[in-house]
DRENDO-1510 file (C-alpha; in Angstrom, 1 decimal, always signed):
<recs>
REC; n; res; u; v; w
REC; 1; UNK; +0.0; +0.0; +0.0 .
REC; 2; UNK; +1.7; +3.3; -1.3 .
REC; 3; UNK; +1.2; +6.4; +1.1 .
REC; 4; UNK; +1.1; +9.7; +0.1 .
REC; 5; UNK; +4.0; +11.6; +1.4 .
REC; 6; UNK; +2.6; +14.9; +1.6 .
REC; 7; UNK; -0.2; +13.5; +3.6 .
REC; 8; UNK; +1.4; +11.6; +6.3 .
REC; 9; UNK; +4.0; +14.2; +6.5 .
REC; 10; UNK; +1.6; +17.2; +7.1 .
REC; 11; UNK; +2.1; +18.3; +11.0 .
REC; 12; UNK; -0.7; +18.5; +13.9 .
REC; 13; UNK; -2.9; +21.6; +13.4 .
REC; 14; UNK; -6.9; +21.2; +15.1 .
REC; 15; UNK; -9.6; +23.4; +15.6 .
REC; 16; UNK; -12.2; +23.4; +18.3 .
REC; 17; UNK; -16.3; +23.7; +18.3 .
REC; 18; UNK; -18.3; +23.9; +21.4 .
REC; 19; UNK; -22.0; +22.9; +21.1 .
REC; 20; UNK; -23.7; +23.5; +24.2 .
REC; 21; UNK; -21.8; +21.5; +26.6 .
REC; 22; UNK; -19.9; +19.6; +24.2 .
REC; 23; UNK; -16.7; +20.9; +22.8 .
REC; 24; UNK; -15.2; +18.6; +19.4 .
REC; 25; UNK; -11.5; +19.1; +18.7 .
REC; 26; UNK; -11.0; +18.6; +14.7 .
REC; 27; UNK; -7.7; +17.0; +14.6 .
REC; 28; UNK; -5.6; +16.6; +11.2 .
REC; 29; UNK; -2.3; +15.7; +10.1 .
REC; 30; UNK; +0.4; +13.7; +12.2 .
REC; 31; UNK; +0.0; +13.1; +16.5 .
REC; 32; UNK; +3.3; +12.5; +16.8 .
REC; 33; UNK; +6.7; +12.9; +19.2 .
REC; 34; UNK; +7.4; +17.0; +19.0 .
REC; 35; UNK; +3.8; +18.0; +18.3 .
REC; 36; UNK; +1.7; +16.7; +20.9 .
REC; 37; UNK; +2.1; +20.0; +23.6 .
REC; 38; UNK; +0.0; +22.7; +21.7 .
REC; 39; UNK; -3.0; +19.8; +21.6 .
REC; 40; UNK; -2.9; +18.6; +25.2 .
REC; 41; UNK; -2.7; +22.4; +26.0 .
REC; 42; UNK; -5.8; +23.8; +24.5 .
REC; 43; UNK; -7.7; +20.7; +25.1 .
REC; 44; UNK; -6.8; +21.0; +29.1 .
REC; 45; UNK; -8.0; +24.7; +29.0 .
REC; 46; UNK; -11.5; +23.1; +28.1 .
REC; 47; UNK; -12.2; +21.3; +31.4 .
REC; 48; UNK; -13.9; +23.6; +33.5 .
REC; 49; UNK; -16.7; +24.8; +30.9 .
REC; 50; UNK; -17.3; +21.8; +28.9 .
REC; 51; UNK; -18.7; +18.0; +30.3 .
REC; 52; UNK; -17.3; +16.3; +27.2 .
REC; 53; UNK; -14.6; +16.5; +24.7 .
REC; 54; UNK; -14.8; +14.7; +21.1 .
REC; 55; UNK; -11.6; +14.4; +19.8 .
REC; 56; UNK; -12.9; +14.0; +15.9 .
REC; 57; UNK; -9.7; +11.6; +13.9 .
REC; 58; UNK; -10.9; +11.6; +10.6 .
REC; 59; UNK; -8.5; +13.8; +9.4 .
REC; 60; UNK; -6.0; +12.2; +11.4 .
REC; 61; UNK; -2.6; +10.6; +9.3 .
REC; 62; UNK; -0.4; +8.6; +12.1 .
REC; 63; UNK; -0.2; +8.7; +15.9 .
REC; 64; UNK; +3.1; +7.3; +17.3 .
REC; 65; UNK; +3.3; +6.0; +21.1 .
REC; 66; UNK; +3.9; +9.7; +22.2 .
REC; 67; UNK; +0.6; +10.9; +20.6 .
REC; 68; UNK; -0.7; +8.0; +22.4 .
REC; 69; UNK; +0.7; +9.2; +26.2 .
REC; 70; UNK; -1.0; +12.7; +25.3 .
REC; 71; UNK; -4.3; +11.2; +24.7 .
REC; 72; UNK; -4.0; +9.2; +27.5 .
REC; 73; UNK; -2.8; +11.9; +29.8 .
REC; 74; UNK; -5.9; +13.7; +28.3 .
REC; 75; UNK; -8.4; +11.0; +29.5 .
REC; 76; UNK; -6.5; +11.2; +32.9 .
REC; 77; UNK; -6.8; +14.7; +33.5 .
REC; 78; UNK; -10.4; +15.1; +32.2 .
REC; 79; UNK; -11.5; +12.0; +34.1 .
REC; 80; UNK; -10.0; +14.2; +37.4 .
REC; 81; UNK; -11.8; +17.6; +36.2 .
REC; 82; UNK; -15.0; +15.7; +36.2 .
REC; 83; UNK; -15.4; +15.7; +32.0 .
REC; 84; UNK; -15.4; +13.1; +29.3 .
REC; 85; UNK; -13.3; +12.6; +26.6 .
REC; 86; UNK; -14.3; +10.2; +23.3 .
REC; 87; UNK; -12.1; +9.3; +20.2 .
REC; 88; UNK; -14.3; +9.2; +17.4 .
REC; 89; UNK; -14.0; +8.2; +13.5 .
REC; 90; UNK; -10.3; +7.0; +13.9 .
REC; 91; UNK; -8.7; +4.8; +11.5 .
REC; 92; UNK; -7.4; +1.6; +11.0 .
REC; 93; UNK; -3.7; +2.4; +11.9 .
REC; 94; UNK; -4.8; +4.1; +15.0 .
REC; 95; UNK; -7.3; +1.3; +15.8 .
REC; 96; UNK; -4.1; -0.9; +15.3 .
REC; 97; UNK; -2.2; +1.3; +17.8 .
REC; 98; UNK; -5.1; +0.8; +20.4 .
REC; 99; UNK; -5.4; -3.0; +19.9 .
REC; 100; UNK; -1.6; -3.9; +20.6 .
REC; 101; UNK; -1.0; -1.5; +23.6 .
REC; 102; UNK; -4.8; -2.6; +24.9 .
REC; 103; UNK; -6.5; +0.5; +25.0 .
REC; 104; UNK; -9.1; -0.4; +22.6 .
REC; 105; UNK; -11.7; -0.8; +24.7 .
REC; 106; UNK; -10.8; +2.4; +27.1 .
REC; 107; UNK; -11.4; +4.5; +23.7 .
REC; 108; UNK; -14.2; +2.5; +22.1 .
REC; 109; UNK; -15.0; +4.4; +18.9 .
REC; 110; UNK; -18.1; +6.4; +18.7 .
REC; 111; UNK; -19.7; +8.0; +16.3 .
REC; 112; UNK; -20.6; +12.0; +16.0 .
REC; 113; UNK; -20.8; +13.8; +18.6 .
REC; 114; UNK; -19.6; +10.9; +21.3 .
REC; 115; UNK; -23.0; +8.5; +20.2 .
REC; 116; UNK; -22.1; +4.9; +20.5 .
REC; 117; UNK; -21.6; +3.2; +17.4 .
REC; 118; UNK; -23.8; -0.4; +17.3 .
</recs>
């Protein structure tokens, strides 16, 4: 399977909607060792007006172990701050990444807007 270089090479950049309670964080591009900060940053700075956090991977290229740690340090530090934090429409590579490290079922895929998929 060829990969398109320009793709998988294209760094993190995200934008952020809040609906109501809800706030969903458009990621794109690369999760990776180096550009993890400015995400886990403005994510964190969303805990004490928002209840849930939908961190929308459709756009998302690769996610390396590091990109990992700062979604799980995400889940961690929401879970404390009393909010909720969902992966939705991820792909098979990071589907892969959460099968062999086990987290699968911590970050169960939902659909929009954090509705369980059947």
């Amino acid at each position: 399977m060829a990969t398109d270089p320009v793709v998988s090479d294209t760094p993190l950049s995200f934008r952020i909607e809040v609906e109501g309670d809800t706030a969903i964080v458009y990621c794109s591009g690369r999760l990776m060792a180096g550009e993890t900060d400015a995400l886990r940053s403005e994510v964190k700075k969303l805990f004490p007006t928002t209840k849930r956090i939908v961190l929308d991977l459709t756009n998302l290229t690769r996610m390396d172990s590091m990109g990992l740690g700062s979604i799980v340090s995400l889940y961690v530090s929401a879970k404390t701050a009393g909010c909720s934090i969902k992966m939705v429409n991820f792909g098979d590579r990071v589907r892969q990444l959460l099968i062999i490290t086990n987290l699968l079922e911590v970050f169960e895929e939902y659909g929009k807007h954090a509705i369980k998929m059947p």
